[in-house]
N, C-alpha and C positions, 0 to 999 in steps of 0.2 A: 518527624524531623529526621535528616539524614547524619550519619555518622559524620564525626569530626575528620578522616579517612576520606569519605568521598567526597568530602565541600573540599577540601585541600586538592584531591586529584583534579578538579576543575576550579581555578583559581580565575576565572575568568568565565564572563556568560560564553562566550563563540564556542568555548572547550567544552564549557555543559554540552549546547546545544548539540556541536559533533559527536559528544559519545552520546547522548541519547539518542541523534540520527543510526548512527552506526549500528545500534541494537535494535531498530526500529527498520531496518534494512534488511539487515538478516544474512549479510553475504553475498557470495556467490553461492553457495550450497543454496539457503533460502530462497534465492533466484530460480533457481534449477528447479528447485521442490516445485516453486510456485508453477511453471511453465508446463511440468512433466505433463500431468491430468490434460490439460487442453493440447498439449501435441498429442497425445494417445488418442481423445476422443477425434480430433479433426481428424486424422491420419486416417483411422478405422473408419469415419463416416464419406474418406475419398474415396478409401479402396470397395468399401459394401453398401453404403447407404442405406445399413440398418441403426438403427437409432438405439432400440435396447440393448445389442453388442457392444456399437460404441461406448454408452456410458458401461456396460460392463469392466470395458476394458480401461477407462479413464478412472472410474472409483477403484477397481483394483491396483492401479499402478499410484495412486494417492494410499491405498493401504499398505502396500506392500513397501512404499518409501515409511511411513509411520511404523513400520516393525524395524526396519532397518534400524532410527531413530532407537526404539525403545530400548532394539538390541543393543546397540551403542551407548547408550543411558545418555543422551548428548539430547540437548533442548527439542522436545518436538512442536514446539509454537507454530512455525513457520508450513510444517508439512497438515496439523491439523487445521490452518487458515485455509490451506487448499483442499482438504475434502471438505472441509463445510462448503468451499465455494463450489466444486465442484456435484456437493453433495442437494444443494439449493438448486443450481442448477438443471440438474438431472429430475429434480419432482415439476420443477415448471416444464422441463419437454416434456414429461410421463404424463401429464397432465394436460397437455395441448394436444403432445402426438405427431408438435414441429419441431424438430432438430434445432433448430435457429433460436428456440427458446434458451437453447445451453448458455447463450452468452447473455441472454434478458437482467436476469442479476450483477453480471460485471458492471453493464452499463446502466443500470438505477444504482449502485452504489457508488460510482462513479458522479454519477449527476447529484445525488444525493449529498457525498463528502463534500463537493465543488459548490453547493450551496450553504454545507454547513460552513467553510472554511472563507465563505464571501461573507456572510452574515457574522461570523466573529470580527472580520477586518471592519467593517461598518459602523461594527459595535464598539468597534477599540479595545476587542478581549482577543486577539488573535491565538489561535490553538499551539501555534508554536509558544507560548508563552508561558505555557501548562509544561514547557519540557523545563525548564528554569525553577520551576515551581518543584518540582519532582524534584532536582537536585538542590536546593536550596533548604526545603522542608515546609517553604510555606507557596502555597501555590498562588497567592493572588499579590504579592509584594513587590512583583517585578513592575506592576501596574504604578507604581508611585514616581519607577526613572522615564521621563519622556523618551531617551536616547534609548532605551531597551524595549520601548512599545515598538518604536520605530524601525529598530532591526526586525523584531517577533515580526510586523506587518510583513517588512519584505521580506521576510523568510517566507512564510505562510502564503504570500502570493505565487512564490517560486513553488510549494510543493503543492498549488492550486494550480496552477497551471495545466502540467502532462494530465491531469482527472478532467478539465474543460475540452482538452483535444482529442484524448479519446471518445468522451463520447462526441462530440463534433463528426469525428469522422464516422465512427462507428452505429449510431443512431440510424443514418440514412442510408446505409447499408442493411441492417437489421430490417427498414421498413420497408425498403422496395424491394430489395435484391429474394425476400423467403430464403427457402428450404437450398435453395441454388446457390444461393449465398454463406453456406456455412462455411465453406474453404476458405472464403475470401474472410469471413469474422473471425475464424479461428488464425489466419494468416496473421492480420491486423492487431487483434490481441495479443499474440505472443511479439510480435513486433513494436507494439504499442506500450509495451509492459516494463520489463525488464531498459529497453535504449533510452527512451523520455526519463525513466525513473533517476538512472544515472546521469542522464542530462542536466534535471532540475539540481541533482544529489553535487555535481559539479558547480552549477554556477552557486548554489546555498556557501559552498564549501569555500568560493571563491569570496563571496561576501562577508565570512563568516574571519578568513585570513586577513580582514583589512581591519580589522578593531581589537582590540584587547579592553573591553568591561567586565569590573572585578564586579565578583558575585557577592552578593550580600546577602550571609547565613543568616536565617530565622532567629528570632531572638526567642528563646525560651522564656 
């Protein structure tokens, strides 16, 4: 159950849902983190079109942000999202021996969320819903207001979205374009990433400003 303190600061689902967005975002720092490792690797694999340097220099610069972090004693979530991503990625090329593999994980996780996050709406458990639940203390009671299934849906479509377009675009790239293609994936991705994300984080925000539903704390 959540303190008496945080049910107050969010007096309203939209308010939940924003600060949990907002933590679940991670910044503009969090943004940066996310991006560094894949500009390092593309960059490297434009100028050498060695594949083991690259990721040398992609998981280093994913380490050396996580010291930063440690040094600072300030949350490192965000920077160890990105070696493991980048870290997953680097055993699938080391293991094919194609470049193009680096980005095979964004884009199954990608397709992967996009189907979890379709199959919750279908179900009428939407994943945004799970954020209401976190602030409230009981995770499945939001389920009882039809008007707050309703937003969770369209919230959950919005942050389903930018994950259907990437790989949309990126898939058919990965499968025709090869090893030729890793400029234009690595392009894509960082393109892909951070401007959609914001996109969808705007119109949620936009949606989110047109209701005021009061939150109903867990009843011990």
């Amino acid at each position: 159950m959540t303190t008496t303190g945080e049910t107050a600061a969010h007096d309203t689902v939209e308010a939940a849902i924003r600060g949990q967005l907002a933590k679940a975002f991670g910044g503009v720092r969090g943004v940066i983190e996310a991006a560094v490792p894949t500009i390092a690797f593309t960059g490297m694999w434009i100028t050498t079109s060695d594949l083991k340097m690259s990721l040398i220099v992609s998981i280093s610069a994913a380490v050396l942000l996580l010291v930063v972090r440690l040094a600072q004693r300030s949350t490192p979530q965000f920077v160890i999202n990105s070696l493991i991503g980048i870290g997953i990625g680097a055993f699938f090329a080391s293991r094919t021996g194609e470049a193009k593999d680096v980005f095979l994980p964004g884009i199954l996780y990608n397709a992967g969320y996009s189907v979890v996050m379709l199959l919750s709406i279908v179900t009428r458990w939407p994943v945004v819903g799970f954020l209401i639940g976190s602030v409230t203390g009981d995770p499945t009671a939001w389920r009882a207001d039809p008007a707050v299934v309703k937003l969770c849906t369209r919230l959950t479509w919005l942050l389903m979205i930018p994950c259907v377009v990437r790989v949309a675009a990126q898939l058919p790239v990965f499968l025709i374009g090869g090893n030729d293609a890793v400029a234009e994936l690595g392009i894509l991705k960082i393109a892909m990433g951070w401007p959609l994300q914001v996109a969808a984080l705007a119109a949620m925000v936009w949606l989110l400003a047109r209701g005021r539903t009061p939150v109903q704390p867990a009843v011990s």
